[in-house]
N, C-alpha and C positions, 0 to 999 in steps of 0.2 A: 590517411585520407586527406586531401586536399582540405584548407581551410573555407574554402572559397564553397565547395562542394559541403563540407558540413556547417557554413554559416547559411547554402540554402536549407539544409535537411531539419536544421533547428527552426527559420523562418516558416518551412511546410507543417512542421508540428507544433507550432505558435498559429500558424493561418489553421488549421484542421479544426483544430481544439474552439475556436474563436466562435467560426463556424457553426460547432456544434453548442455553443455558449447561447449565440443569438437568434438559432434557429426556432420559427414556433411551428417550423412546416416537416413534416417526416423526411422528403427527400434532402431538404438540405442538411439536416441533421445526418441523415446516412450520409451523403459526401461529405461531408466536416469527418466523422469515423473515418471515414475512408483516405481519405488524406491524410490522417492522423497516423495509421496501419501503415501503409507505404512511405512516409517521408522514416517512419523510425527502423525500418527494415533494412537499408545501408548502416545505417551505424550500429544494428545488431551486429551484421555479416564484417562489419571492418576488420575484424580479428578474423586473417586467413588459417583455420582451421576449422578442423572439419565438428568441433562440438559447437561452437558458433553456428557453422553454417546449418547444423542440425537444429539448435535452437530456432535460428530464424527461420527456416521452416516450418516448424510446426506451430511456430507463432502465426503466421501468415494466414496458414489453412483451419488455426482455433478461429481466429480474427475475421478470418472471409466467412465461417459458417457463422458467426455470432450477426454479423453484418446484414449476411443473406438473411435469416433467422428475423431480424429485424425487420424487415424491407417486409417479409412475407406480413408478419403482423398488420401494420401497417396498410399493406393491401385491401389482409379481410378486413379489419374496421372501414377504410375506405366503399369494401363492398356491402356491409352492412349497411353501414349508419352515414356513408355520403360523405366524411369529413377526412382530410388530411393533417387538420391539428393536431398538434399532439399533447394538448392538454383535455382534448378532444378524444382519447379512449377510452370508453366507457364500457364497450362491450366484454362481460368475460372470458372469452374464447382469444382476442388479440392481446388482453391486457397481461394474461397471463403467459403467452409467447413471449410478447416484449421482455417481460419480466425476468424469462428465465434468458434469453438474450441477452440482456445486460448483465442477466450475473454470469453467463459467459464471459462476456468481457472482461470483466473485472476478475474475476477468478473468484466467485464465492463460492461455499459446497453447496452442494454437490459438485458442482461442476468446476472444481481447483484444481484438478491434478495435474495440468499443463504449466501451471503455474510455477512451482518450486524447479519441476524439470527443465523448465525456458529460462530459468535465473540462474541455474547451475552452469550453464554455458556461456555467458553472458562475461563482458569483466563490470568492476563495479559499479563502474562510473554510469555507464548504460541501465545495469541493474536498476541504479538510482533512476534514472527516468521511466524504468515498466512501474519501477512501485510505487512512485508518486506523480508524475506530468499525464503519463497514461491512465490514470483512475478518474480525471475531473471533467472529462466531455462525457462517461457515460454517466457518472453521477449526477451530472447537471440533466441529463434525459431522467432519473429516476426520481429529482424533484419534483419535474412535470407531471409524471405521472399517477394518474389515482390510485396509487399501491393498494395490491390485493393484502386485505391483513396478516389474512393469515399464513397466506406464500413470504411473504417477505420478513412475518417474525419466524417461521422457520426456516429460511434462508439464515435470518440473522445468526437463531442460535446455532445452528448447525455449522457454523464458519467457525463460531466460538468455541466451539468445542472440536471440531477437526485442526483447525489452526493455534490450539492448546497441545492436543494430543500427537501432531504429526512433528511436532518441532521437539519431542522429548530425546527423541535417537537420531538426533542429527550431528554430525560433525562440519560440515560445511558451513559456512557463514552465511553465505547465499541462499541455501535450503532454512536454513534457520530464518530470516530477516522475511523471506516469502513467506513462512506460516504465519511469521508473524503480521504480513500485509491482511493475509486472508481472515484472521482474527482480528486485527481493529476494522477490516470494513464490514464483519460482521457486525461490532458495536455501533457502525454508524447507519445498519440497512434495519436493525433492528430497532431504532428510534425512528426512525426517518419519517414515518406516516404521524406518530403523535406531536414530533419536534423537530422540522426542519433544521432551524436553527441553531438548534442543539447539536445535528447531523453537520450542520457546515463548521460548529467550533472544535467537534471532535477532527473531521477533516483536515481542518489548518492546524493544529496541534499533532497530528499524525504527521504531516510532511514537515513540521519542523523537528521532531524526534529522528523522523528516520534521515532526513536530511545529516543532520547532527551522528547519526552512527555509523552511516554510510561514509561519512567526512573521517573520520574517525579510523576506521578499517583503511582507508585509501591512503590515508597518512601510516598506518602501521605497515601498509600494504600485506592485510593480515587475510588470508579465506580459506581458514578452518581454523579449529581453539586451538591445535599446536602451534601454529604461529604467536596465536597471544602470549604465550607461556615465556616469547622472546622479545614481547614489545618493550619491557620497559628497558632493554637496552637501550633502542633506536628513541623512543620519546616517555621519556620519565613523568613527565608533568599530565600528558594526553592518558597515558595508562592509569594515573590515581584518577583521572575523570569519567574515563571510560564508563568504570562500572555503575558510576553513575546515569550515564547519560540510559543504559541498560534496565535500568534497575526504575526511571522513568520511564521506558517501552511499558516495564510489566504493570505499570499502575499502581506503584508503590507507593503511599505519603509520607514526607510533605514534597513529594515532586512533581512536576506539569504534569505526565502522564495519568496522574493521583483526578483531574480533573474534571476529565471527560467521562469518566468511569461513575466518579460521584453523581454528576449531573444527570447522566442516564438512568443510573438504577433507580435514583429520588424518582422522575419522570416515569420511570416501567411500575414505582408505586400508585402515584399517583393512579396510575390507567389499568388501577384494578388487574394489576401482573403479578403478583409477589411470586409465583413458582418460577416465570420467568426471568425475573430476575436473580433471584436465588440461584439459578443454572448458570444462568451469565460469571456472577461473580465465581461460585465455585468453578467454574470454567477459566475463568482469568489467574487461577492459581496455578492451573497444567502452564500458562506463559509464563509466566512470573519465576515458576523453577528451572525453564531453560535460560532463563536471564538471569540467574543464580549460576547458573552454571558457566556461564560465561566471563560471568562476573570474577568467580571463584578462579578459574582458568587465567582471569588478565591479574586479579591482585592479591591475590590469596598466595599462588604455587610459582616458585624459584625453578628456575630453569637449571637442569641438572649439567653440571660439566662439558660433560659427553653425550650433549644433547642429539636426539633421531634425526631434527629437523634440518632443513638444506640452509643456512645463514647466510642472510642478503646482505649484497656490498654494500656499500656506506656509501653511499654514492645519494645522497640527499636530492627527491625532484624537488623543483622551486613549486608552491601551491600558494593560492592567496588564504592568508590565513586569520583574514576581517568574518567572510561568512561562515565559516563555522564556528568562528567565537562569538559570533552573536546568538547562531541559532544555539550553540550549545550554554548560553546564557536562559537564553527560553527556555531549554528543554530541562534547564536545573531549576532555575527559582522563577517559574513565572505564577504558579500558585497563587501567590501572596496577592497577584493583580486579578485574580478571579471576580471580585464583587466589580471593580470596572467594567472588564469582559463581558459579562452578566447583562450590565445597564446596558450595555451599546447592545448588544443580542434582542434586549426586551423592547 
């Protein structure tokens, strides 16, 4: 792809997203989405092949009903109750549309399974933008809105426990990193109505984790665990961190992912939840053994001789290699900065 062409396709997904940042009117929120949907739709397809083009397909047609879906809500509240705001829905008949609209979007269960299959076709790099640039203009709509309680804590658990349980028989890197999208946005849809705030520090914590893994794989150039099993030929230092930075996805302590976790379940006590949180966490263990697995796969097991795998040239791409030692600085030891975090949050 032209530079020229993908320095606009990133400006139309910077203007979309913004859009839907600053909108407090339902229409301009759906064209902020909609903008968003078609500027990331070439740089699915840029890989001429036919599992890309498949991908992006069925990306397009999840996206346009989610969108449509929206628009319709939005309507009936308008025909109800006269208002086009959108902190302004109150009725439950639209609220509860919106709701399951957004979690279209976003890929939460029920309605995920577009999700790990649209990442599978995907290369990484792009990957990296559905799992993280793609989540923050509907989640900024799900701030606004008066979340139905009890739809959106079982939204929540239900990600957490599909997005535990779908990532156990995976071998792909991509299907794996999806379940795992779909599992922390469960953790952050399931605070979301008691503790926004708590909902935005889980958020920015999730994209510098996955940031950091994604970074990681794309230096290994790794997308399935046979690969890992040859990393530490190509990068010796990245492969002892790796399982780290994995081993933070699952919410392991003392590492950043340790954080989010902590915060929410205190929080789902506090609000009079304790079964709901108990599910949560036992839930957060089906993650935590696929990231074991992984783990196990990149620094545990020696590549045997007469390896199966197809062995990539040595042929070294050039990558900047500032932002992912920062972010993977974060995603190892930011723990310790927790009570800071905290203060600026309260």
């Amino acid at each position: 792809m032209s530079p020229y062409v993908s320095m606009l396709m990133f400006s139309a997904l910077g203007l979309g997203t913004t859009i839907t940042f600053t909108s407090s009117h339902w229409l301009l929120a759906w064209m902020g989405l909609e903008i968003n949907t078609l500027a990331i739709i070439p740089l699915m397809a840029q890989q001429h092949h036919p599992r890309a083009i498949e991908a992006t397909t069925k990306y397009f047609l999840i996206q346009a009903t989610a969108a449509a879906t929206l628009l319709l809500a939005a309507t009936i509240n308008a025909w109800l109750t006269g208002q086009w705001e959108i902190s302004q829905l109150n009725h439950p008949l639209p609220l509860t549309i919106a709701t399951i609209a957004l979690a279209l979007k976003l890929g939460l269960a029920p309605t995920h399974a577009w999700l790990p299959d649209i990442m599978q076709g995907l290369n990484l790099s792009t990957g990296l933008i559905l799992a993280t640039w793609q989540k923050l203009a509907p989640i900024s709509l799900f701030f606004q809105l008066n979340n139905n309680s009890y739809l959106t804590i079982f939204l929540g658990v239900a990600s957490i426990l599909i997005g535990g349980w779908g990532g156990l028989n995976q071998t792909q890197l991509r299907k794996l990193l999806a379940y795992s999208s779909i599992a922390h946005l469960g953790w952050m849809i399931l605070i979301l109505q008691f503790s926004p705030s708590l909902t935005l520090l889980a958020l920015l914590i999730y994209i510098v984790m996955t940031f950091s893994t994604f970074a990681a794989f794309m230096i290994n150039k790794s997308t399935n665990i046979n690969n890992l099993s040859t990393s530490w030929v190509k990068t010796p230092v990245l492969s002892a961190i790796t399982p780290l930075l994995l081993l933070s996805l699952g919410g392991l302590p003392p590492l950043t992912g340790f954080l989010p976790k902590w915060m929410i379940l205190q929080e789902l006590t506090k609000q009079h939840l304790p079964f709901v949180a108990t599910l949560a966490a036992l839930s957060a263990l089906l993650s935590l053994y696929f990231y074991l697995r992984l783990s196990y796969a990149m620094a545990l097991t020696i590549s045997p001789n007469t390896t199966t795998n197809t062995l990539p040239w040595r042929l070294q791409k050039t990558y900047m290699k500032l932002p992912p030692a920062i972010s993977i600085t974060l995603t190892i030891w930011m723990l310790p900065l927790s009570p800071s975090i905290l203060m600026l949050l309260a």
